[in-house]
C-alpha positions as CSV (number, residue, x, y, z in Angstrom):
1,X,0.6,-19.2,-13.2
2,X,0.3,-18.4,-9.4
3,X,-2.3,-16.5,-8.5
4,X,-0.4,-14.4,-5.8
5,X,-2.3,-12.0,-3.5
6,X,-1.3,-8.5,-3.6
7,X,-0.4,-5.6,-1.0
8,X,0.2,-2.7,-1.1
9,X,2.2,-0.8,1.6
10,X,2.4,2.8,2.5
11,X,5.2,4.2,5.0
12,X,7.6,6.9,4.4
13,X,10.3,4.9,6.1
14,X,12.9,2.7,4.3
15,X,13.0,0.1,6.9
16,X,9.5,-0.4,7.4
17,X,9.0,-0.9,3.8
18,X,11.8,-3.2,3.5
19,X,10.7,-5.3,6.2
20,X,7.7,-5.5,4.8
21,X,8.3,-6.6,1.6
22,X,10.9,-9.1,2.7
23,X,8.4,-10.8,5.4
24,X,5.2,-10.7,2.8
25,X,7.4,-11.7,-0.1
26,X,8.8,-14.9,2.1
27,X,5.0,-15.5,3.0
28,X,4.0,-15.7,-0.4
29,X,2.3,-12.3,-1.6
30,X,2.7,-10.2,-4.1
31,X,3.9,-6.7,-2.8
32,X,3.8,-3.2,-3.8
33,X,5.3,0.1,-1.8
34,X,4.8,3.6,-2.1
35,X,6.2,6.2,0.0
36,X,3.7,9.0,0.1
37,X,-0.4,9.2,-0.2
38,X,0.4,10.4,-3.4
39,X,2.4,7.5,-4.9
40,X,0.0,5.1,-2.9
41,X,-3.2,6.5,-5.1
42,X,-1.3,6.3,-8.5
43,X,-1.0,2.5,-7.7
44,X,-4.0,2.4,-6.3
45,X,-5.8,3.7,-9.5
46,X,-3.8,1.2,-11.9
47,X,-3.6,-2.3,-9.7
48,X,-6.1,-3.8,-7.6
49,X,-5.1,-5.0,-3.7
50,X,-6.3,-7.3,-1.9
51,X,-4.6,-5.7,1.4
52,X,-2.8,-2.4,2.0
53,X,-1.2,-1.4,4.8
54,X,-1.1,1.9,5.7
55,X,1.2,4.7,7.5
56,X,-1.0,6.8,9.9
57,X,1.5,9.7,9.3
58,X,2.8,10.1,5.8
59,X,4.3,13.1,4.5
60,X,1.9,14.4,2.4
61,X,-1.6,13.3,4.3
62,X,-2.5,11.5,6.8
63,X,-3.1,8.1,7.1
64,X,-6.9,8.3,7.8
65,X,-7.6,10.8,5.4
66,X,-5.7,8.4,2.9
67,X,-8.0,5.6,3.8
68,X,-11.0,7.6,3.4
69,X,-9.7,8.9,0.0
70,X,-9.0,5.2,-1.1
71,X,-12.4,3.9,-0.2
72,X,-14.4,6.6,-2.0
73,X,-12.3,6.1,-4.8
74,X,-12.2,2.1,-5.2
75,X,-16.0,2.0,-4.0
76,X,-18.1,4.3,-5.4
């Protein structure tokens, strides 16, 4: 079994996340999408990432505040 690394990206555009996907995919990883903060911390509290890429504007929290959010949660 390959042991695929896995991302997680956050944008509330379509094209971003599908250009994502298709370039990560091509390059070997494993990828996940959500498009809100939302959606992004229900994956976040059922997988484990080894990356995630994240919008700085998302339409229900910013991108920063996400990131804050993620690393209490994950971390402490």
């Amino acid at each position: 079994m390959e042991n695929k690394k896995k991302v997680l990206v956050v944008d509330d555009d379509k094209s971003i996340l599908k250009a994502f996907t298709r370039i990560l995919s091509k390059n070997g990883y494993a990828v996940d999408i959500a498009s809100t903060a939302g959606e992004a911390l229900e994956k976040i509290a059922s997988n484990r990432y080894d990356v995630t890429l994240l919008d700085i504007r998302l339409p229900d929290m910013e991108g920063t505040d996400l990131l804050q959010k993620i690393q209490r949660e994950t971390y402490i």
